[in-house]
PDB file of the backbone (N, CA, C, O) and the ligand in Angstrom, with CONECT records:
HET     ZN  A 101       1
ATOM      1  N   UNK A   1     -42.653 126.304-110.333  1.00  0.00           N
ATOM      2  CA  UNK A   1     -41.717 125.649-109.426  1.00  0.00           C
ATOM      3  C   UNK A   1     -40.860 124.654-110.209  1.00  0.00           C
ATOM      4  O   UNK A   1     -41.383 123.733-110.835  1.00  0.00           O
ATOM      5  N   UNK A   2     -39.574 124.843-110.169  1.00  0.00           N
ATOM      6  CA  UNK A   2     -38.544 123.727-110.716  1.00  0.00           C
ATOM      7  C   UNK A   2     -37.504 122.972-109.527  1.00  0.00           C
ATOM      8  O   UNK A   2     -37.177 123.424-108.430  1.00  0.00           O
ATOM      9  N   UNK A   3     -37.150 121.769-110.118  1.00  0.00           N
ATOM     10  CA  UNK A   3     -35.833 121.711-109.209  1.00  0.00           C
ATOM     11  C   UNK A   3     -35.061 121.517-110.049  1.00  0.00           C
ATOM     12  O   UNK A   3     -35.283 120.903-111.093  1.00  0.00           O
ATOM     13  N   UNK A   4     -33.906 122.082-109.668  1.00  0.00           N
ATOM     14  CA  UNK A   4     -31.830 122.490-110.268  1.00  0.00           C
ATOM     15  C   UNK A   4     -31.045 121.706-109.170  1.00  0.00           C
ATOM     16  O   UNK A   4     -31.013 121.714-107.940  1.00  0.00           O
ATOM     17  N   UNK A   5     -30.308 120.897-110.371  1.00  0.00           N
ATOM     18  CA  UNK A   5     -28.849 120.666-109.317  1.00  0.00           C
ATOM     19  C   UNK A   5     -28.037 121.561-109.638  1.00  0.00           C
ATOM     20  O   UNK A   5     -27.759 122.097-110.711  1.00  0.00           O
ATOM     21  N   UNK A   6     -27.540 121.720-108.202  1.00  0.00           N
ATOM     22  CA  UNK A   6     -26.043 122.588-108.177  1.00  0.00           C
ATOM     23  C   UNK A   6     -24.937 122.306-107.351  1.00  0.00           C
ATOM     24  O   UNK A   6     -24.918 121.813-106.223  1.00  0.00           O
ATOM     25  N   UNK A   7     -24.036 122.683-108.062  1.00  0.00           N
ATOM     26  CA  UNK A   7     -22.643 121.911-107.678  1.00  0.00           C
ATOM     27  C   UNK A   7     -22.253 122.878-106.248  1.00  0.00           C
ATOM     28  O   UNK A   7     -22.455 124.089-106.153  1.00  0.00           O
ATOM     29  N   UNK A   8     -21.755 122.145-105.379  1.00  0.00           N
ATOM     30  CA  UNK A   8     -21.290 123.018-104.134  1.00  0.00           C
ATOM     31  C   UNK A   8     -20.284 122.021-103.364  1.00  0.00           C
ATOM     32  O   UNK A   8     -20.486 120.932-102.829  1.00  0.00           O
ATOM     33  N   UNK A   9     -18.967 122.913-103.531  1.00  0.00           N
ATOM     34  CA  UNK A   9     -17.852 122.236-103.351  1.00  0.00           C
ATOM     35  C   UNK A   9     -17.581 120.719-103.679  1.00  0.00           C
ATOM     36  O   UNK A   9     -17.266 119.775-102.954  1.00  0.00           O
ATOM     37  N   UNK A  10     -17.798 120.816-104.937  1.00  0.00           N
ATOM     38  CA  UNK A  10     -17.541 119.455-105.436  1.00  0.00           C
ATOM     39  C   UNK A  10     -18.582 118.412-105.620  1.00  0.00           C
ATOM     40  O   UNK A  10     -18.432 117.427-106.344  1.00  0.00           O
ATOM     41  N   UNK A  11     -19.677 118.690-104.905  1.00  0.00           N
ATOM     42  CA  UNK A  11     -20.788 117.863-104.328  1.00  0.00           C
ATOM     43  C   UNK A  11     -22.384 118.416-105.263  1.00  0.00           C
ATOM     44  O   UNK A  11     -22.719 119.600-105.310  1.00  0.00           O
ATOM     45  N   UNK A  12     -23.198 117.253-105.942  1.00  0.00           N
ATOM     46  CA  UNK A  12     -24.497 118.018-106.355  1.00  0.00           C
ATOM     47  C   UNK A  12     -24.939 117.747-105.753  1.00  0.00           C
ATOM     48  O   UNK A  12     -24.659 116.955-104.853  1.00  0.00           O
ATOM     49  N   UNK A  13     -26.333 118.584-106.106  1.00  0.00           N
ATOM     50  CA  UNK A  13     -27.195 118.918-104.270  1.00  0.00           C
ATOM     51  C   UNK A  13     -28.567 119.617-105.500  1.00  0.00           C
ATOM     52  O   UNK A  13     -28.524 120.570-106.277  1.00  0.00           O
ATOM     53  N   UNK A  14     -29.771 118.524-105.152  1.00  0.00           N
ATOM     54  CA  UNK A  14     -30.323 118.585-105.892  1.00  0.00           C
ATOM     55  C   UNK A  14     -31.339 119.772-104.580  1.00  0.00           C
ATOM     56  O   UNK A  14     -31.211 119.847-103.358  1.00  0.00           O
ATOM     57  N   UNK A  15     -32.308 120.544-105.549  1.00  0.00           N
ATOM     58  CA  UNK A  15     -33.058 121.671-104.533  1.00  0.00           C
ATOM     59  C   UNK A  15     -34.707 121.549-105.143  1.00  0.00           C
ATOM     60  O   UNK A  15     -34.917 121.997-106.270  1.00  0.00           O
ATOM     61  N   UNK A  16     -35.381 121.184-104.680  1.00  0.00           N
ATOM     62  CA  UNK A  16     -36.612 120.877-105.600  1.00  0.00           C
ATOM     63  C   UNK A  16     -37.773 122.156-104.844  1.00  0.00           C
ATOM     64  O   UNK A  16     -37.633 122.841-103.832  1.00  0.00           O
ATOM     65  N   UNK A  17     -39.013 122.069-105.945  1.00  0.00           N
ATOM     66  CA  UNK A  17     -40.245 123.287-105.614  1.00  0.00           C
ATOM     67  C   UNK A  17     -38.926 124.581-105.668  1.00  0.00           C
ATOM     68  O   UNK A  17     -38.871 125.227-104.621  1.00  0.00           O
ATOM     69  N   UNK A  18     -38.033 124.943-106.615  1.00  0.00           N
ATOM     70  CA  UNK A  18     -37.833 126.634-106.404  1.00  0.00           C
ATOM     71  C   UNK A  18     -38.793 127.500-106.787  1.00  0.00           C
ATOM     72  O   UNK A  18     -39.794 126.887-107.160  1.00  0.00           O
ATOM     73  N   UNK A  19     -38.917 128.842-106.859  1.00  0.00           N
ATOM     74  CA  UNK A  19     -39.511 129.220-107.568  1.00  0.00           C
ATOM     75  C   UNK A  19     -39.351 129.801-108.831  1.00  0.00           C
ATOM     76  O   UNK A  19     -38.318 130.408-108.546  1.00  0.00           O
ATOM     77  N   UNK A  20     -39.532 130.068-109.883  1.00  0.00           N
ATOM     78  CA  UNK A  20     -38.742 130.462-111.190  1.00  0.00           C
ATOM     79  C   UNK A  20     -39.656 131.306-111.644  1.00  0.00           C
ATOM     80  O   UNK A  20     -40.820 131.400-111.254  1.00  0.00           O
ATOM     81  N   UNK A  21     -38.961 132.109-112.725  1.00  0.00           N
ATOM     82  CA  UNK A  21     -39.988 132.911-113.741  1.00  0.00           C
ATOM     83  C   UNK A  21     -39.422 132.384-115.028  1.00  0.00           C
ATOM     84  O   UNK A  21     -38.215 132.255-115.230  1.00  0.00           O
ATOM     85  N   UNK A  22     -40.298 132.110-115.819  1.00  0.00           N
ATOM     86  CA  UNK A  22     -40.359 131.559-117.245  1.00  0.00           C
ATOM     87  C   UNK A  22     -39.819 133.315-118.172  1.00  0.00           C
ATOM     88  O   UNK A  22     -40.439 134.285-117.734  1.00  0.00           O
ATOM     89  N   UNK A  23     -39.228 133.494-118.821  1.00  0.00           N
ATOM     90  CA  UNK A  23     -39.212 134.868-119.959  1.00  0.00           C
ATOM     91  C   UNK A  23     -40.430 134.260-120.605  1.00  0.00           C
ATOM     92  O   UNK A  23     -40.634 133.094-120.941  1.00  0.00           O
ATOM     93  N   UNK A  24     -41.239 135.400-120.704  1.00  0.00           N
ATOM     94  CA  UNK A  24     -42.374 135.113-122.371  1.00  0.00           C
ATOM     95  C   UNK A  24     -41.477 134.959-123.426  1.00  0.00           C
ATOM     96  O   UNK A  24     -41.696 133.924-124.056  1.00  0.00           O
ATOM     97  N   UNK A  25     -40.594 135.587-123.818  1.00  0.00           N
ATOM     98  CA  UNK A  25     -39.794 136.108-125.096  1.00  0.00           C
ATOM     99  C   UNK A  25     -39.047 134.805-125.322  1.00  0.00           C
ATOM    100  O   UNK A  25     -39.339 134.028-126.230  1.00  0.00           O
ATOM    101  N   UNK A  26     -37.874 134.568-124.278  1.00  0.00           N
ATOM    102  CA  UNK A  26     -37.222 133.457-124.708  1.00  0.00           C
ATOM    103  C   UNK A  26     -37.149 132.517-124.445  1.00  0.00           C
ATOM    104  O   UNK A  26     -36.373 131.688-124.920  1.00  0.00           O
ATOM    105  N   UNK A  27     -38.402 132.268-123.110  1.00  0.00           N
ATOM    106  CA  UNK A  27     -38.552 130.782-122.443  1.00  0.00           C
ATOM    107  C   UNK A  27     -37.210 130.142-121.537  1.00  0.00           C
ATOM    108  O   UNK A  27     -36.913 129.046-121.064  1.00  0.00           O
ATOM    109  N   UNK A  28     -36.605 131.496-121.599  1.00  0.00           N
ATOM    110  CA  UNK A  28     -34.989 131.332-120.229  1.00  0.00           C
ATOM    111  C   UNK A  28     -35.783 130.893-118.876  1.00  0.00           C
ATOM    112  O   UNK A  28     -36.988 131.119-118.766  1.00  0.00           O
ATOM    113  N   UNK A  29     -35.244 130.433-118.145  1.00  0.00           N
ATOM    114  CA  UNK A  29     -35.394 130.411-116.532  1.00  0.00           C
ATOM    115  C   UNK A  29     -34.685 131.336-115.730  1.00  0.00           C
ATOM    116  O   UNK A  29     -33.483 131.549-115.889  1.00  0.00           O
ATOM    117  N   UNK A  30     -35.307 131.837-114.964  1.00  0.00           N
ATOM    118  CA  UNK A  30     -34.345 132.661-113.839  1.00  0.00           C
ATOM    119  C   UNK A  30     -34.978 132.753-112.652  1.00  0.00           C
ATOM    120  O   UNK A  30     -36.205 132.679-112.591  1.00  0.00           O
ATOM    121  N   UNK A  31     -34.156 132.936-111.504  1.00  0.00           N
ATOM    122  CA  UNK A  31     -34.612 132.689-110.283  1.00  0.00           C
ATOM    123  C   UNK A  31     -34.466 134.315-109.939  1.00  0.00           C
ATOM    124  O   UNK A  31     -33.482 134.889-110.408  1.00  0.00           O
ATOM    125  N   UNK A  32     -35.330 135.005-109.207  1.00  0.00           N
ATOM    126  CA  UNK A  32     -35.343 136.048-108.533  1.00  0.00           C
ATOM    127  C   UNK A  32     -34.169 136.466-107.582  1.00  0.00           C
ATOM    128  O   UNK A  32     -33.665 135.410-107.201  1.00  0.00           O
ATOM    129  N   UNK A  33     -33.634 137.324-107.134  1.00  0.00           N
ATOM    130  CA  UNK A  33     -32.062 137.600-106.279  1.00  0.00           C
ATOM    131  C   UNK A  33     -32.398 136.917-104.987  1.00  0.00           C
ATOM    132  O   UNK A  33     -31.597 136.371-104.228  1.00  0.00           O
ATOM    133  N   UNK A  34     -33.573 137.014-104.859  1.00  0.00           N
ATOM    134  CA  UNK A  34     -34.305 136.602-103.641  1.00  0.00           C
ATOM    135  C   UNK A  34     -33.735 135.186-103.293  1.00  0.00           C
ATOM    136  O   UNK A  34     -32.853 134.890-102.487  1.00  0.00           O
ATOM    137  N   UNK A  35     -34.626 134.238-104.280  1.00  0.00           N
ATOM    138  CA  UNK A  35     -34.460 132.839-104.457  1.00  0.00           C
ATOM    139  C   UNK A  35     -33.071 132.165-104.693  1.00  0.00           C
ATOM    140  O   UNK A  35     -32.722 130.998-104.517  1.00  0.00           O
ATOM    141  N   UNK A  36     -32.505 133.065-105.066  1.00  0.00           N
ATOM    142  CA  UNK A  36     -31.069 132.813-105.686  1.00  0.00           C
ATOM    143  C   UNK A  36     -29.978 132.639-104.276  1.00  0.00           C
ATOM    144  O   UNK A  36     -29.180 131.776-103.911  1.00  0.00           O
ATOM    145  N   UNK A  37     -30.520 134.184-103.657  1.00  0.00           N
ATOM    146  CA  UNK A  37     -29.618 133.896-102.118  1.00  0.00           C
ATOM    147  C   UNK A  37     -30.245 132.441-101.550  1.00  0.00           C
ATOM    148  O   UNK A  37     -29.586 131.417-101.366  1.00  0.00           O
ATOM    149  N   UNK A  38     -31.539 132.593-101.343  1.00  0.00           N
ATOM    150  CA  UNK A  38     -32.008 131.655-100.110  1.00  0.00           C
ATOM    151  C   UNK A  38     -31.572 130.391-100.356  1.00  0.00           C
ATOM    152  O   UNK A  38     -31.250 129.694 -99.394  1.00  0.00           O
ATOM    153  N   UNK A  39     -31.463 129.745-102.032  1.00  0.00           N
ATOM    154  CA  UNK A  39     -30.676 128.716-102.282  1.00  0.00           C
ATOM    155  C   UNK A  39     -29.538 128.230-101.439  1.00  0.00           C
ATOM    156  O   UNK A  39     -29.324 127.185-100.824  1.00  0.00           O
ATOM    157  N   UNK A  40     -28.668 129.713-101.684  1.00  0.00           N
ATOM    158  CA  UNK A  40     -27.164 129.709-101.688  1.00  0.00           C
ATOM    159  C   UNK A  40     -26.811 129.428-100.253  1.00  0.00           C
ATOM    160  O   UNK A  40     -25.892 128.710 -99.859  1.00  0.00           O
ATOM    161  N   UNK A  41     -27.913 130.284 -99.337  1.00  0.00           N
ATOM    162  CA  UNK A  41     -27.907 129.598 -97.847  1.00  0.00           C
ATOM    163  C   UNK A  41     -28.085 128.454 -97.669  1.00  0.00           C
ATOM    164  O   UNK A  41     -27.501 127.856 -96.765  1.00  0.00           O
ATOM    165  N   UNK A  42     -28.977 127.841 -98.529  1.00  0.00           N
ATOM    166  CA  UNK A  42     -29.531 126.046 -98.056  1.00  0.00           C
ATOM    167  C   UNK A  42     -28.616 125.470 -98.873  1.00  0.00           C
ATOM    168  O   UNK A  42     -28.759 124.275 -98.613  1.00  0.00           O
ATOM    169  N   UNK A  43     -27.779 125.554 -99.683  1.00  0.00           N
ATOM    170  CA  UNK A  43     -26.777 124.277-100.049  1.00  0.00           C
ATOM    171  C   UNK A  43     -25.931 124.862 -99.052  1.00  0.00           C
ATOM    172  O   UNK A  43     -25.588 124.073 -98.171  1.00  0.00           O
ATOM    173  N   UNK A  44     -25.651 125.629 -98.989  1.00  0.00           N
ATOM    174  CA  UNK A  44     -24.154 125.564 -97.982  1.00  0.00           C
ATOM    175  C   UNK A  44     -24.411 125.298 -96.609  1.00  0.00           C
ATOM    176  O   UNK A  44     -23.529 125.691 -95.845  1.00  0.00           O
ATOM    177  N   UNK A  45     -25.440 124.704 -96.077  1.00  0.00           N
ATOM    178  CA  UNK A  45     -25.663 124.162 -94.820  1.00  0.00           C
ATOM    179  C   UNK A  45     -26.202 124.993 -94.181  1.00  0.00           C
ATOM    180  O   UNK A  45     -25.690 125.194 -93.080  1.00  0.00           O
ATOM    181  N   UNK A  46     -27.368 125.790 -94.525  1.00  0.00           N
ATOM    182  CA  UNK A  46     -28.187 126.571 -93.126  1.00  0.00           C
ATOM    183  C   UNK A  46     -29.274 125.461 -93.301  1.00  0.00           C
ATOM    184  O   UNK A  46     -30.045 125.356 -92.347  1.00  0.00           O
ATOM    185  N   UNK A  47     -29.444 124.724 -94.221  1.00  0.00           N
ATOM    186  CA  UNK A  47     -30.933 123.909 -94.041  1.00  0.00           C
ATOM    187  C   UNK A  47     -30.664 122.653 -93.739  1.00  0.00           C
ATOM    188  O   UNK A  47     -29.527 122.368 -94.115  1.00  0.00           O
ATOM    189  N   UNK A  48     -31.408 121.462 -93.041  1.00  0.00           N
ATOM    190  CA  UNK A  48     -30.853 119.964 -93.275  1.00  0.00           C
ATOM    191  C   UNK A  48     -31.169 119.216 -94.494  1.00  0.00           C
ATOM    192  O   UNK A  48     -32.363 119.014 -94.273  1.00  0.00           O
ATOM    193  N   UNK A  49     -30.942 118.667 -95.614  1.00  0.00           N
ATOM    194  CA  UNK A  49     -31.518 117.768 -96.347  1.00  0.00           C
ATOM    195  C   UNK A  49     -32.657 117.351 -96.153  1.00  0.00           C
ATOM    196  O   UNK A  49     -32.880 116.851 -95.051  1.00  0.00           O
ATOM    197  N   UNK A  50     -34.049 117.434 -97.432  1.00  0.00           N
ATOM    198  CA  UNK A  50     -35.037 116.398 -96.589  1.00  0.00           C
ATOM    199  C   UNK A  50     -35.407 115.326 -97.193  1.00  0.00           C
ATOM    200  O   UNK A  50     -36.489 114.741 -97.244  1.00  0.00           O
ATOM    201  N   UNK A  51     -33.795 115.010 -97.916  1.00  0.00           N
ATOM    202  CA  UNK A  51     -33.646 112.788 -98.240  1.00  0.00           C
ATOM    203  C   UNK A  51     -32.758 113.606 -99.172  1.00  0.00           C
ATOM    204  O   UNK A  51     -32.590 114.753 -99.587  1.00  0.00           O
ATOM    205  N   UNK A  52     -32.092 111.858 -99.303  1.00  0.00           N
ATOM    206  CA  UNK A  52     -31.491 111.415-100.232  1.00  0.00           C
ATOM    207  C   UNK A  52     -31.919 110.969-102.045  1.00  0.00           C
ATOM    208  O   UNK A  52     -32.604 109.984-102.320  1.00  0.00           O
ATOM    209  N   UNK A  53     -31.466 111.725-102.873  1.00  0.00           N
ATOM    210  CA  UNK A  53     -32.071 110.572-104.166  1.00  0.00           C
ATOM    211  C   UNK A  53     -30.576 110.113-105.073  1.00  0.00           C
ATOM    212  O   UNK A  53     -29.668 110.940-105.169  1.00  0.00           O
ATOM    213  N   UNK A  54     -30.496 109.216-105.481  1.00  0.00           N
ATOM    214  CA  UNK A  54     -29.657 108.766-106.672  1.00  0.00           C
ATOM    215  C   UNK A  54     -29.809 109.563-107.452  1.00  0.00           C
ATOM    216  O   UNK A  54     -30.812 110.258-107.618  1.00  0.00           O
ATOM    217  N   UNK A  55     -28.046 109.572-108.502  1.00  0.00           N
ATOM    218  CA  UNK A  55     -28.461 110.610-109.201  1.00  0.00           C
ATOM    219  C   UNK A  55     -28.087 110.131-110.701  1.00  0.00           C
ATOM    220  O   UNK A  55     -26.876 110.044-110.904  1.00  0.00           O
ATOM    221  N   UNK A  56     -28.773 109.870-111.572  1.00  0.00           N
ATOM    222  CA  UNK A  56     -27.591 109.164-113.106  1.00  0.00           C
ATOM    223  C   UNK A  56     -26.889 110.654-113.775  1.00  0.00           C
ATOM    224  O   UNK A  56     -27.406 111.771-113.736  1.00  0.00           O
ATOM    225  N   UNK A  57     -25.924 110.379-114.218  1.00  0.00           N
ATOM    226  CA  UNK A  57     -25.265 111.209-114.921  1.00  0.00           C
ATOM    227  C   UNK A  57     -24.672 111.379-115.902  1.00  0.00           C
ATOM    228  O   UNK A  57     -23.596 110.865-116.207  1.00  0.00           O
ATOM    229  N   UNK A  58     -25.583 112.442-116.769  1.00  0.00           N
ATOM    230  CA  UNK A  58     -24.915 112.039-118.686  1.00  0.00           C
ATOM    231  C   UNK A  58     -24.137 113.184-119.014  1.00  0.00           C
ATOM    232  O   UNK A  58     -24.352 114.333-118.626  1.00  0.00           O
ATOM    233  N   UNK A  59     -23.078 112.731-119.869  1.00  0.00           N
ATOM    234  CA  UNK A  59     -22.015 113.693-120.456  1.00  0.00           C
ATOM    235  C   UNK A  59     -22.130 113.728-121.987  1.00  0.00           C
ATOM    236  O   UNK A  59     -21.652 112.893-122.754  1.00  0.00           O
ATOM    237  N   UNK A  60     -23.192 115.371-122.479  1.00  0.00           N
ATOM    238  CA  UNK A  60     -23.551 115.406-123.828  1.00  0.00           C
ATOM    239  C   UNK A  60     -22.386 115.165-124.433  1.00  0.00           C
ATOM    240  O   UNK A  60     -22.661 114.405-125.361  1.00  0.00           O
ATOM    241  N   UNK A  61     -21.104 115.409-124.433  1.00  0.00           N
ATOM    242  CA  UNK A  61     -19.609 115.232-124.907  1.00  0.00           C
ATOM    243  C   UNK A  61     -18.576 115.265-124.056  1.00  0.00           C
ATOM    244  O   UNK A  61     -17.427 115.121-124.473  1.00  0.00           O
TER     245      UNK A  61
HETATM  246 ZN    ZN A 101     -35.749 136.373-122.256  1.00  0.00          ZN2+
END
């Protein structure tokens, strides 16, 4: 389980507990098509928020 922010219309929108698969080989992350839609429904407003957190924000360059 990870959480990803993702940008949606301008706005981050942090999503925590997804579920992920680790690659053995290259240690990539990827979310299943599955997980990927159900996201895509809950940032764009089928779900309510459940809180608020602050967010700091660094720019490697
Ligand atoms: Zn891989």
């Amino acid at each position: 389980m990870v959480s990803e922010v993702f940008e949606v219309d301008g706005k981050r929108v942090l999503v925590e507990n997804i579920p992920a698969q680790i690659c053995a080989q290259c240690g990539e992350m990827t979310f299943s098509r599955e997980t990927t839609e159900r996201v895509r429904r809950m940032v764009h407003g089928e779900a309510e928020p459940s809180g608020v957190v602050e967010l700091d924000v660094f720019a490697y360059a």
